[in-house]
N, C-alpha and C positions, 0 to 999 in steps of 0.2 A: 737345537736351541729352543727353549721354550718362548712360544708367544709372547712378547714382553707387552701387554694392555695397558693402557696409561688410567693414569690415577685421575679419577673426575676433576675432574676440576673443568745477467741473460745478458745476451748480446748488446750492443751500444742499438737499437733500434730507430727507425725514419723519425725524424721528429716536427711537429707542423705548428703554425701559426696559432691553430687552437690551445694550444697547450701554457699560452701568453696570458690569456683571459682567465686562467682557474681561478680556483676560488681556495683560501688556505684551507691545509690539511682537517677531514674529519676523525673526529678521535676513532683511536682502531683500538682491537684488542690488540693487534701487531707493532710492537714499537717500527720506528721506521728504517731500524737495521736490519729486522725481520723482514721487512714488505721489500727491500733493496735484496735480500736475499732469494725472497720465494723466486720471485720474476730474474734472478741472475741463473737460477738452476732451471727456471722453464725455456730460457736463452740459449745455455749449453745443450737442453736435450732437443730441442728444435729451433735454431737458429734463424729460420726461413719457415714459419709458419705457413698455411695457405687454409684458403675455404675450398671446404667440399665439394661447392654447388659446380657444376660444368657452368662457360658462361665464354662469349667469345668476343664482346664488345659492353659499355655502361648499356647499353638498352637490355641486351638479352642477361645481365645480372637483374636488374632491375625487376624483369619478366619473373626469373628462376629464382629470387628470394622473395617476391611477393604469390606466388606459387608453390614455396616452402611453409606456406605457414599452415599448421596442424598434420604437417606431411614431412618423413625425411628427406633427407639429401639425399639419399640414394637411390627414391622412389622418382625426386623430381629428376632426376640426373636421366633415370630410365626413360621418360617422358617428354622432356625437353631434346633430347640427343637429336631424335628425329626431326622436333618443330624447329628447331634453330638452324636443319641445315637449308631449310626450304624459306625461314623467315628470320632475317636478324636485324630489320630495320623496321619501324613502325609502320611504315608505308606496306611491305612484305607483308606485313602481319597483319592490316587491313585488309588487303588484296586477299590475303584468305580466307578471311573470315570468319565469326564466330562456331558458326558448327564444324566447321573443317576444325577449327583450333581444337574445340570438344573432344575432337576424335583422337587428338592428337596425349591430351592430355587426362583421359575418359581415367586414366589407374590413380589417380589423384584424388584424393579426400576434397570435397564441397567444388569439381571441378566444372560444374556449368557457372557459378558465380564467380568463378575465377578468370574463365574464357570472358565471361562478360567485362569483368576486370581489365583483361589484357588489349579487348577489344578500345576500352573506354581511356587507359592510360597512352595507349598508343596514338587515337586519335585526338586528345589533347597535348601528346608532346610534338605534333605536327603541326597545330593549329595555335600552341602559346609559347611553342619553345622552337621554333623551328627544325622540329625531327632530332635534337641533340637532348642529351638527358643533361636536367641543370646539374650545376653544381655543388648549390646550397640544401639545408636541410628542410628551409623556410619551402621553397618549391617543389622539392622533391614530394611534402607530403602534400602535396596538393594534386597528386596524382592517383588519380582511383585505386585502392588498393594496395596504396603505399603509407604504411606508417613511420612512427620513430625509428622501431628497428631497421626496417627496411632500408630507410634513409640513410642510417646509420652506414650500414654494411657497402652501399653503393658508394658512400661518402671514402669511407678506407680504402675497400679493395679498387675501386675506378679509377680513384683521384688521389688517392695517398693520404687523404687525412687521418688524423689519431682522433678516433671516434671510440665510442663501448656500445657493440650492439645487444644488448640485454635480451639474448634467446632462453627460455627453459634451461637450458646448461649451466649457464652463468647466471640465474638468478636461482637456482638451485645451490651452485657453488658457493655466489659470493652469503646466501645465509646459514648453510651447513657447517661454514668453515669461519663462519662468523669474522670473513672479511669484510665484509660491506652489507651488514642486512638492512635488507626493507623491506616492507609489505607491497610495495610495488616495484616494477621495473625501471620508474622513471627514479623512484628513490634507491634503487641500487645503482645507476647507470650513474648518478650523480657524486655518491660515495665512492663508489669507484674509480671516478677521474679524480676525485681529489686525493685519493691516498698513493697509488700506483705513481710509482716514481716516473718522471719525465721521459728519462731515457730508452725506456722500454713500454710506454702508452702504448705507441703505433702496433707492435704485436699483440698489447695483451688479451685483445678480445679472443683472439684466436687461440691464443694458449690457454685461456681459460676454459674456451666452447672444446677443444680437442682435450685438455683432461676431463673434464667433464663425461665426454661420451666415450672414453677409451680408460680412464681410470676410476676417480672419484663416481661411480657410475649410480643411476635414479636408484636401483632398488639395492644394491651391495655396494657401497665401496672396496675396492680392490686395496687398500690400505697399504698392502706388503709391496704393492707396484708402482709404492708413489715417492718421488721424487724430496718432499718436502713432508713425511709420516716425522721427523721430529720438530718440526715447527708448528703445526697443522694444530687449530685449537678447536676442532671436530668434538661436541661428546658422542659423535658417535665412532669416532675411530679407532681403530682394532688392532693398532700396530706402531710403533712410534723410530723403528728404525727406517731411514729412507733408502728407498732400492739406489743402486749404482746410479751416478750421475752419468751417461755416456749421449751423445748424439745418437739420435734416433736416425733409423732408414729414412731417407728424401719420403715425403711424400708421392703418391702414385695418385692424380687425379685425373677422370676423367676416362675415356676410352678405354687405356691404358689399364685401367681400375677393375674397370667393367669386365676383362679379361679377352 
């Protein structure tokens, strides 16, 4: 079958308190039969989304995505496996100390500023928060090293809120795909919670960041591997039939991953 090139031009998911506060729909290019669509086929093919990062309690998330930033997942994952079994309480992680930490996480991009980091958010979630990582986003970035995104991702994966963590993936996605463009992350994150249907927030960040890096990919889109190729209003897209909607294999994180 010939290449068919387009002519220019999900599961019931967790659902939370935040989602009471939106703010009404921003205009999409997506009618909102389409946006109820995309996110019902990224449902079927991962159900059960999950982050990449290793993490065995909110503190040592908190650690491993503010240690993620300009570094992957699978670099911090390498790096952390060791620190977290010897440190996964702030107090641990003081006890060790900055340059033990260094050593631990030396394969890490910008990694003495970041041990500095982990040193400094640890000893203020001991001293303002009693050793517990908050709950809210207002506190969390009050933590060295910790931003919006970062917030974000603790806020979902720790606690269950339906948050949009705006990593490179997803603000790559939501402008490529001219779902929710912005010039910043804070104007995509925002677009995004207002268009993404209710039922399916709690996952989407994750189905977004995992097509992102496994499909829709920075330098090729994979077009023919995608799920939603005839909804997709891409100019840059190469293909407008959608691959087979099936479940994907469970996810494999962590150790297990690692081999």
């Amino acid at each position: 079958m010939a290449n068919p090139k387009i002519k220019s031009s999900a599961q019931t998911a967790k659902k939370s308190n935040a989602t009471a506060g939106r703010k009404p729909a921003a205009k999409s290019l997506y009618s909102k039969a389409d946006l109820e669509e995309i996110f019902r086929r990224f449902s079927i093919q991962r159900p059960e989304p999950k982050g990449e990062l290793e993490h065995v309690n909110p503190f040592t998330l908190v650690v491993a995505v503010a240690l993620s930033a300009q570094a992957t997942d699978v670099g911090v994952n390498k790096a952390t496996r060791a620190l977290f079994a010897v440190a996964d309480t702030p107090q641990k992680m003081l006890d060790l100390g900055e340059e033990r930490i260094r050593e631990y996480i030396k394969t890490i991009g910008l990694y003495r500023n970041k041990a500095k980091n982990v040193v400094a958010l640890s000893e203020k979630l001991i001293t303002d928060f009693g050793g517990e990582v908050p709950r809210t986003r207002e506190e969390l970035i009050t933590l060295p090293g910790v931003g919006r995104k970062t917030a974000n991702v603790v806020l979902s994966m720790a606690f269950g809120q339906a948050t949009m963590a705006v990593d490179t993936h997803i603000f790559r996605i939501a402008n490529r795909l001219l779902l929710a463009p912005g010039k910043t992350p804070d104007e995509v994150e925002q677009r995004l919670m207002q268009i993404i249907p209710d039922q399916y927030l709690y996952h989407a960040h994750h189905w977004l960041i995992l097509h992102g890096r496994y499909v829709c990919k920075a330098r090729k889109p994979e077009c023919e591997r995608c799920v939603i190729a005839d909804l997709c209003r891409s100019p840059e897209k190469t293909w407008d039939i959608p691959a087979p909607l099936v479940e994907l294999p469970a996810q494999i994180i962590g150790a297990e991953a690692a081999g």
